[in-house]
Backbone as CSV, one residue per row, in Angstrom:
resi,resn,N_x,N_y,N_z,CA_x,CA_y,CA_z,C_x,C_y,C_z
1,UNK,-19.777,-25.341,8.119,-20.563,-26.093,7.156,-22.049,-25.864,7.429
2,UNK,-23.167,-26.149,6.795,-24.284,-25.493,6.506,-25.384,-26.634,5.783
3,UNK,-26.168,-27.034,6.793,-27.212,-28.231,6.069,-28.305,-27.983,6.551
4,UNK,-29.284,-28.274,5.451,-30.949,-27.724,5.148,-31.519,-28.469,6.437
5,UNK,-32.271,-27.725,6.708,-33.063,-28.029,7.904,-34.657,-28.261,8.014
6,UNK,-34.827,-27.648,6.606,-36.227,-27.642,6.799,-36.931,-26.741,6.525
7,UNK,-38.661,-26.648,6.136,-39.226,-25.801,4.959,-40.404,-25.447,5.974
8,UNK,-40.498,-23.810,5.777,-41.859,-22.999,6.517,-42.519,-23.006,5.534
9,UNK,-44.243,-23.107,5.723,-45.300,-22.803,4.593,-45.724,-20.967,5.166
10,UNK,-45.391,-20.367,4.598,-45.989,-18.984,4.667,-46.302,-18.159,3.457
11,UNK,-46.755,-17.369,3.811,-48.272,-16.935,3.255,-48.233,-14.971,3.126
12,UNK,-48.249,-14.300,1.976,-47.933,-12.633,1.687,-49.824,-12.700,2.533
13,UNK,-49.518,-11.296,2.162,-51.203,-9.775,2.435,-51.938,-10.886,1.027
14,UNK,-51.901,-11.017,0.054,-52.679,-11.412,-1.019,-53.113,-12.933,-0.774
15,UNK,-52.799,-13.642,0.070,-52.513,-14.926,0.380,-52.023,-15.668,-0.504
16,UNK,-51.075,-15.618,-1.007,-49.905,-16.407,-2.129,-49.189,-16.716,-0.664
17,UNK,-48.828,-18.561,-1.091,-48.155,-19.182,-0.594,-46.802,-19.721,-0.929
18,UNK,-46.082,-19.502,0.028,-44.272,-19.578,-0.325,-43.764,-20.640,0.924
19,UNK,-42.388,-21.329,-0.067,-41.554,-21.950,1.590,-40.607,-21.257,1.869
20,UNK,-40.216,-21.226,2.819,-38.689,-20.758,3.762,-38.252,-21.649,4.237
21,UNK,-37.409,-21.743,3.267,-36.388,-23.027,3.830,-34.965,-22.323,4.597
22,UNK,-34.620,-22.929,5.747,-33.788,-22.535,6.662,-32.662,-23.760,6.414
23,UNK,-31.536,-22.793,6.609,-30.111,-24.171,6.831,-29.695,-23.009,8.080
24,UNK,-28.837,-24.146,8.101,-28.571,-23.968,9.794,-26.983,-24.475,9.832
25,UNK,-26.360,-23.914,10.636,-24.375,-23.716,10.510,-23.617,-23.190,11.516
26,UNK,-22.546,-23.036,11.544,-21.649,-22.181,12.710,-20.957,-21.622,11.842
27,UNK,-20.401,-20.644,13.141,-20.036,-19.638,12.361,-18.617,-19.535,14.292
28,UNK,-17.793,-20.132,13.415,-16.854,-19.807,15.040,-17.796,-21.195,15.782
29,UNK,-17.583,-19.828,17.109,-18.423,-20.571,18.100,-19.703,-20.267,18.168
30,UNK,-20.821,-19.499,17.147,-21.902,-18.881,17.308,-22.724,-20.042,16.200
31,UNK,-23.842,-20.216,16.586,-25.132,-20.911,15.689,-25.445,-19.968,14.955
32,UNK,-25.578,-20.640,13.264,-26.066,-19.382,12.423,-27.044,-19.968,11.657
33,UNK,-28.411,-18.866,11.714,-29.697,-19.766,10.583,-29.585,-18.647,9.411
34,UNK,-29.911,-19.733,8.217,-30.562,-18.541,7.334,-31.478,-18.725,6.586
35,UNK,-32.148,-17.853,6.245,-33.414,-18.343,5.648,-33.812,-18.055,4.087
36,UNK,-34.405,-18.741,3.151,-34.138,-18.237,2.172,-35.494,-18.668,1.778
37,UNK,-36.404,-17.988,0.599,-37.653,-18.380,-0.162,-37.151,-18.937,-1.434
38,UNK,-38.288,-19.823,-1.762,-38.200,-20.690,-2.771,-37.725,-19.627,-4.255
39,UNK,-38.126,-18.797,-4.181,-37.281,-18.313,-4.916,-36.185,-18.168,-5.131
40,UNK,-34.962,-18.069,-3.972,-34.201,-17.777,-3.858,-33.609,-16.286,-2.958
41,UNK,-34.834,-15.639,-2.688,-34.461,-14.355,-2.000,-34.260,-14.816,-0.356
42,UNK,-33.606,-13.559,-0.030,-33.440,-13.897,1.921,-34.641,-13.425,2.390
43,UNK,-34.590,-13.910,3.462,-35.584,-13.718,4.475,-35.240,-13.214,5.597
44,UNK,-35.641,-12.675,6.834,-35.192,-12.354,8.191,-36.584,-12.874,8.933
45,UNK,-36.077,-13.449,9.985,-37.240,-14.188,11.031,-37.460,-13.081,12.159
46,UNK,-38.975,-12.395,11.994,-38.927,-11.541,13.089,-38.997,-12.548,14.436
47,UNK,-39.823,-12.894,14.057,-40.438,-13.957,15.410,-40.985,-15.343,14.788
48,UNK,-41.578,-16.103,15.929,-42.127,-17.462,15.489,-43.127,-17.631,14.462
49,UNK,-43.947,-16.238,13.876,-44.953,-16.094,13.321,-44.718,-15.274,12.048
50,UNK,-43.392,-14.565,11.743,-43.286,-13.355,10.946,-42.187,-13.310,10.332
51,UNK,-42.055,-13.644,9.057,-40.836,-13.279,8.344,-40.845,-12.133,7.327
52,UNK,-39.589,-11.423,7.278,-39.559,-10.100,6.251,-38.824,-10.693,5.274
53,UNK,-39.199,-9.989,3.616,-38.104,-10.505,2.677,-37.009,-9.193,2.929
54,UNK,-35.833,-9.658,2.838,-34.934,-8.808,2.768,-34.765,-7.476,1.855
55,UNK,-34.811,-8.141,0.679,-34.890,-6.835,-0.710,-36.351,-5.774,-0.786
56,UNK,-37.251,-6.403,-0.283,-38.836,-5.420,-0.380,-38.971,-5.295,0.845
57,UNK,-39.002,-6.083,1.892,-39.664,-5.226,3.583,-40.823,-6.168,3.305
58,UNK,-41.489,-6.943,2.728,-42.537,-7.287,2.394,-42.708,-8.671,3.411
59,UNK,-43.582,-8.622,4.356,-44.355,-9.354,5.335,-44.617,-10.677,4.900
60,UNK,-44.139,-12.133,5.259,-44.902,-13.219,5.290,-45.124,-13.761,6.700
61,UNK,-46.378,-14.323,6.852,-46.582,-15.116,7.680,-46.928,-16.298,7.731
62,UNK,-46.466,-16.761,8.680,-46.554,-18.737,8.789,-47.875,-18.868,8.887
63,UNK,-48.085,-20.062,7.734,-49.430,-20.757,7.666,-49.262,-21.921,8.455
64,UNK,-50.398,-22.556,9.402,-50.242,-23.629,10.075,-50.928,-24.132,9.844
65,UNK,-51.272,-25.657,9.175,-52.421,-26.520,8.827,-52.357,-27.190,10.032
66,UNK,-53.719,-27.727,10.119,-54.126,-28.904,10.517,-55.185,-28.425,11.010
């Protein structure tokens, strides 16, 4: 089973701002995240700072306010 976890503010090269919302699940015995943009496309989490869209290769990075 598979429940929303929660929304990244990140940010393309043009600075257009998007969320990544992650749900979070098992899979067996393994933890599984996935990430998806408000659009609806996937995402892959390089690291704490860097997500790729799946279908373009196209770079977002996490915006951090405060």
């Amino acid at each position: 089973m598979e429940s929303y976890s929660g929304g990244i503010l990140v940010e393309d090269a043009e600075g257009s701002r998007f969320h990544v919302h992650e749900y979070r699940g098992r899979r067996t015995l393994f933890r599984a995240r996935r990430y998806v943009l408000d659009t609806g496309e996937s995402v892959r989490r390089l690291d704490a700072h860097t997500f790729v869209v799946e279908r373009t290769g196209e770079r977002l990075m996490r915006v951090y306010d405060g």
